[in-house]
KOLNU-929923 format. One line per field, with one value per atom (N, C-alpha, C): residue in one letter; atom name; x, y, z. Coordinates in steps of 0.1 Angstrom, whole numbers, plus 5000, padded with zeros to 4 digits. Layout:
N
aa = c(a|...) .
at = c(CA|...) .
xx = c(X|...) .
yy = c(Y|...) .
zz = c(Z|...) .
END
This chain:
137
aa = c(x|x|x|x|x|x|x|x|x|x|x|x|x|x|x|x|x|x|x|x|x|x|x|x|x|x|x|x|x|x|x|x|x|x|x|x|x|x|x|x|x|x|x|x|x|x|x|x|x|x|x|x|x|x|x|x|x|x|x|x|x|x|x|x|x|x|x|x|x|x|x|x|x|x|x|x|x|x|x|x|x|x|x|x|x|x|x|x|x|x|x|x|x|x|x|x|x|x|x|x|x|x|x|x|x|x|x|x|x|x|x|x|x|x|x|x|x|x|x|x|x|x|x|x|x|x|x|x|x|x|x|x|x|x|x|x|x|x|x|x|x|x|x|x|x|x|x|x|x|x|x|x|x|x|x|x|x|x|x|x|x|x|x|x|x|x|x|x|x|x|x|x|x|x|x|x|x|x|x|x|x|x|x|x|x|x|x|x|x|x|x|x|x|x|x|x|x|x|x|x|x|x|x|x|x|x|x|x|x|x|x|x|x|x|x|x|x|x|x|x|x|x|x|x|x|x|x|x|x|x|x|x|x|x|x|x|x|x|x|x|x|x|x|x|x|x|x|x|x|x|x|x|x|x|x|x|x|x|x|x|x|x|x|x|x|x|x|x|x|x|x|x|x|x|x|x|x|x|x|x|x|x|x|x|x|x|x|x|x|x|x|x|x|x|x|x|x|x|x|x|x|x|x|x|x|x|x|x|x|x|x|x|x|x|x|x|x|x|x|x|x|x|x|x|x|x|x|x|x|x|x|x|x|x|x|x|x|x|x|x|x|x|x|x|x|x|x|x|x|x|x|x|x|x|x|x|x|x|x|x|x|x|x|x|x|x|x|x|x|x|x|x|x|x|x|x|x|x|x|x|x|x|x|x|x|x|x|x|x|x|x|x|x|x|x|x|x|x|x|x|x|x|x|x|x|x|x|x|x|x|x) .
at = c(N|CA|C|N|CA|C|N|CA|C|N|CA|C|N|CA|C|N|CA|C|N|CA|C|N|CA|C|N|CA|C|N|CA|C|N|CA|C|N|CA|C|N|CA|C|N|CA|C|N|CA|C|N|CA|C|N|CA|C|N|CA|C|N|CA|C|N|CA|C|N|CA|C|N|CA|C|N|CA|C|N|CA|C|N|CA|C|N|CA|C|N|CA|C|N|CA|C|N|CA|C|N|CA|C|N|CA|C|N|CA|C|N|CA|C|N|CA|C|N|CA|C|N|CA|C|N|CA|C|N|CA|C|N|CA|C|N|CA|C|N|CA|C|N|CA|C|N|CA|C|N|CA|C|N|CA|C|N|CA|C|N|CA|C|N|CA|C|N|CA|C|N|CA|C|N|CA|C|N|CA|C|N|CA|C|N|CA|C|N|CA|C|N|CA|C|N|CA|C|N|CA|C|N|CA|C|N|CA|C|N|CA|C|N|CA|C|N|CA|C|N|CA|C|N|CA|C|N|CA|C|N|CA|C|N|CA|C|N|CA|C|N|CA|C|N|CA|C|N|CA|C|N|CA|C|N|CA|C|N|CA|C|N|CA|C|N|CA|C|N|CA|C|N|CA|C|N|CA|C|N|CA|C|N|CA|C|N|CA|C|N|CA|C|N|CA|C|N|CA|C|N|CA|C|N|CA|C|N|CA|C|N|CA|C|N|CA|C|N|CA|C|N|CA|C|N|CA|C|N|CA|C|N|CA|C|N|CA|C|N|CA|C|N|CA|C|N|CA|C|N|CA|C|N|CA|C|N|CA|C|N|CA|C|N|CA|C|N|CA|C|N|CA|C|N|CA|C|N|CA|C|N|CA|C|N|CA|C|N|CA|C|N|CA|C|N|CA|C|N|CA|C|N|CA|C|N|CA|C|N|CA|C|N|CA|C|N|CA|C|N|CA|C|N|CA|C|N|CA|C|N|CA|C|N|CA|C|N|CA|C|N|CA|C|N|CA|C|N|CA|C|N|CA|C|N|CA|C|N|CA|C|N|CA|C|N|CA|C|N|CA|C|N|CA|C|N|CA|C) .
xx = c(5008|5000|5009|5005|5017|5014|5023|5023|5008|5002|4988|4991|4983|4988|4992|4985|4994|5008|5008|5023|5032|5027|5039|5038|5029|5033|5040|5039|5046|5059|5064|5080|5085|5072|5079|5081|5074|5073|5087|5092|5103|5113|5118|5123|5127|5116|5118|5128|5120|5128|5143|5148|5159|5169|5162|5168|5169|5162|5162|5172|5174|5191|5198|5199|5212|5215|5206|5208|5213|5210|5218|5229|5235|5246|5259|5251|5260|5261|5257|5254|5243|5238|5234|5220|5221|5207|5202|5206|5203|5196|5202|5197|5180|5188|5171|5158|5161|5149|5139|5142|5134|5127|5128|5121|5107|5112|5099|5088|5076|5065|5067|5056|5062|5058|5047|5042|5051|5061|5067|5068|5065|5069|5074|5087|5095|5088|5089|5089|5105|5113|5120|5120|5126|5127|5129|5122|5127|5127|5121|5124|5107|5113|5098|5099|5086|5082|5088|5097|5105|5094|5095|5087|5089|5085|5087|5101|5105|5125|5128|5124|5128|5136|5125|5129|5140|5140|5154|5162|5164|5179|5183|5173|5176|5182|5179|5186|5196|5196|5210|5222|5220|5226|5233|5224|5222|5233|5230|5236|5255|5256|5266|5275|5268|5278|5277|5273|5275|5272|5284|5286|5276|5270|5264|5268|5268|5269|5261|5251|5237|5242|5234|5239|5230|5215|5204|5194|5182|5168|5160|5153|5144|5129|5119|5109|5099|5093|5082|5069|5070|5051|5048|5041|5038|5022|5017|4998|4996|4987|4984|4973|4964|4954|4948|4945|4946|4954|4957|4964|4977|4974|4983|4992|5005|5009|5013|5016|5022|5033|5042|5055|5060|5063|5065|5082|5093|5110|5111|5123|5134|5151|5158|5169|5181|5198|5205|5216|5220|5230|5245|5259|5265|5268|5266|5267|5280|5287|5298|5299|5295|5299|5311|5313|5325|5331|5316|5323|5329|5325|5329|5336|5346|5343|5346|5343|5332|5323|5322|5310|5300|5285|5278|5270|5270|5257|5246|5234|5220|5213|5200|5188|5180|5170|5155|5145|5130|5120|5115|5107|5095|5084|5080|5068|5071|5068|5065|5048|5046|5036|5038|5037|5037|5029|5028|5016|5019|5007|5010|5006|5019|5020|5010|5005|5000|5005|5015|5024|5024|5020|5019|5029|5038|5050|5051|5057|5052|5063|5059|5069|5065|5076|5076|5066|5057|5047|5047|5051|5055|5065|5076|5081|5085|5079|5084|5093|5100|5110|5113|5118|5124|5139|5146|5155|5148|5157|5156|5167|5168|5178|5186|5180|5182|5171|5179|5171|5160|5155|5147|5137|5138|5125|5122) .
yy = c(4988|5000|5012|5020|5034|5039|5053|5063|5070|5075|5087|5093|5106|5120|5128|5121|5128|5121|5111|5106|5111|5113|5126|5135|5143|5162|5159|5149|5142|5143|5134|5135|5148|5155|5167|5178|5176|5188|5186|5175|5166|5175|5169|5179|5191|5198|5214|5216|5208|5214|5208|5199|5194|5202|5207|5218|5230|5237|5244|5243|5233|5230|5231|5223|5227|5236|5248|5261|5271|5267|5275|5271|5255|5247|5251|5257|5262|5278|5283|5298|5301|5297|5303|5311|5323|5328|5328|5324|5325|5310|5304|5290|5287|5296|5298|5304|5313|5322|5317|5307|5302|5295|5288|5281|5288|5301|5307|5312|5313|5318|5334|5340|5355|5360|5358|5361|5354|5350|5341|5348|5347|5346|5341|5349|5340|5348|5336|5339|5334|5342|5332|5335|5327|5329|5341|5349|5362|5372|5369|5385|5384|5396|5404|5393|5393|5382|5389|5384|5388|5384|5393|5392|5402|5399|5409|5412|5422|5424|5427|5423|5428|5413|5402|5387|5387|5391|5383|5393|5401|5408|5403|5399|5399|5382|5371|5359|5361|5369|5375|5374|5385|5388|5375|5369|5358|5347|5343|5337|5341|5354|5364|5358|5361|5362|5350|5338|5331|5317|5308|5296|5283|5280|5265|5249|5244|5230|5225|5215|5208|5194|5190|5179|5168|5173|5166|5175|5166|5172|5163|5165|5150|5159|5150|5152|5145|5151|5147|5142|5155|5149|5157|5154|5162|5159|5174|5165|5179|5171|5180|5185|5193|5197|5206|5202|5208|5217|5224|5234|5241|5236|5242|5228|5227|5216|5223|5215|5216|5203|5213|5202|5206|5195|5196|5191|5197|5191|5193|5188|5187|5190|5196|5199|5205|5199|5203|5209|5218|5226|5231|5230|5238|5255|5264|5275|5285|5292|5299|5312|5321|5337|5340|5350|5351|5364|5369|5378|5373|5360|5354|5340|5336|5322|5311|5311|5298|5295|5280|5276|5272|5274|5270|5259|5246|5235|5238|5240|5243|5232|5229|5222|5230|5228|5241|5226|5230|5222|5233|5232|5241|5237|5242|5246|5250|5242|5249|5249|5259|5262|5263|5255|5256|5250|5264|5265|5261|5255|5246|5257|5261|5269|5268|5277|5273|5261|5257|5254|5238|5234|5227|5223|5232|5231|5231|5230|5233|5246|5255|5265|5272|5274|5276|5291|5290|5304|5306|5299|5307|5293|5302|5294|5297|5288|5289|5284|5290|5274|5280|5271|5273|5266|5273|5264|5249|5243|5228|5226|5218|5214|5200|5190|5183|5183|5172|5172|5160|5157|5145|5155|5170|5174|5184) .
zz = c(5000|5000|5000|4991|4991|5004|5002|5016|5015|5024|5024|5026|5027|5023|5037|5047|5064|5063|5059|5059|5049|5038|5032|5035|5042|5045|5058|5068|5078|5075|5064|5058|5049|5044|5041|5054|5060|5070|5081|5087|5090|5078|5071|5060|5061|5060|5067|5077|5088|5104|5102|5090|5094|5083|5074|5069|5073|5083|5092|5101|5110|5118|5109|5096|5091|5083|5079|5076|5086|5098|5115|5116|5114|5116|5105|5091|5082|5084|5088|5094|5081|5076|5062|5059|5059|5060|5047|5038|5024|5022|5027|5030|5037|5052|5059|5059|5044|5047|5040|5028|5019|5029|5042|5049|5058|5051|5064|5054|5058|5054|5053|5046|5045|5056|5064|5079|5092|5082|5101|5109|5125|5137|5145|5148|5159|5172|5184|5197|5204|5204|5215|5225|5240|5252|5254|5265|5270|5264|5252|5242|5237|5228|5225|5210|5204|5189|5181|5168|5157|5146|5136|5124|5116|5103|5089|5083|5086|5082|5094|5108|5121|5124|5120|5121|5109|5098|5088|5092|5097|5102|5118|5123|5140|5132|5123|5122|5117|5106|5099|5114|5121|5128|5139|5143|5152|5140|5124|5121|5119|5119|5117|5127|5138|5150|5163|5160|5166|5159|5160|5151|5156|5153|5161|5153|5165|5160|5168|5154|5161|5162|5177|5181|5178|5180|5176|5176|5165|5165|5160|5172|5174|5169|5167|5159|5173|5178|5189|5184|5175|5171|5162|5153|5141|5141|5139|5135|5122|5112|5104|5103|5101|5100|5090|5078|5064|5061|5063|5055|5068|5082|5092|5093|5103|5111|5123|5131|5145|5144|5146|5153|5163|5172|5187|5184|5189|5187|5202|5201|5212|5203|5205|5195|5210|5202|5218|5205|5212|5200|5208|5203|5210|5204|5209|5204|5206|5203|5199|5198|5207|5202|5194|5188|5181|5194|5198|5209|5224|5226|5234|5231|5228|5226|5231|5245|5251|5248|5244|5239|5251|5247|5256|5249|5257|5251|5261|5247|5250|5245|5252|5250|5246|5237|5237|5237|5237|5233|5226|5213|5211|5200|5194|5187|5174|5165|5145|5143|5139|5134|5118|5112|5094|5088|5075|5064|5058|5051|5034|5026|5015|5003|4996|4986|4969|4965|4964|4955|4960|4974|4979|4992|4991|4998|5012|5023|5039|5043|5048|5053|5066|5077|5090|5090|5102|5098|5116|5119|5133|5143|5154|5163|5174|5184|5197|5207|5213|5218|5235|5241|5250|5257|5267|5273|5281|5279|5287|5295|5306|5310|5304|5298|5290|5281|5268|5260|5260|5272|5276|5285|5288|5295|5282) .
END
């Protein structure tokens, strides 16, 4: 029996987020932005929500000046619901200021909110994350 159609937007949407770590992991914003919807919203920890050219320059910046190496990103849960998804991750990264450079290893958990394109495609339309203390809470 072939694949159904939650199980492909399932492996494409998977896809996404793992092109997503490794567009951070290469520093590459040219890489990253194709991944976002034109409405994306970031939320991250502690700060105020990024969006429009506030969000591609605050990642510009973020990719500029600090190097990451991803260690993992786990895929928790994906559900689709016509035209939206929710994906639930777990991801641990070591990160690198250039202004500092001690590395710090972080855990986040969070939240993808992505839209299915015209086109049919899946692209990040909003994200939330937070710190963890490991990548098992």
């Amino acid at each position: 029996m072939g694949e159904n159609r939650v199980e492909s937007d399932v492996r494409e949407i998977t896809a996404v987020i793992d092109e997503e770590a490794a567009a951070i992991a290469a520093g590459d914003l040219a890489r990253y932005l194709p991944l976002l919807a034109d409405e994306a919203v970031f939320m991250p920890p502690n700060s105020p929500e990024r969006k429009g050219e506030e969000l591609r320059r605050w990642l510009g910046e973020f990719l500029h000046n600090v190097a990451v190496e991803v260690h993992s990103m786990q895929h928790v849960e994906t559900q689709v619901v016509g035209n939206l998804a929710l994906h639930a991750f777990r991801c641990s990264w070591t990160a690198t200021a250039k202004s500092d450079p001690k590395p710090a290893l972080l855990h986040f958990k969070g939240l993808h909110v992505l839209r299915r394109q015209p086109n049919c495609s899946w692209k990040i339309a909003r994200e939330i994350w937070n710190l963890s203390p490991s990548t098992q809470d």
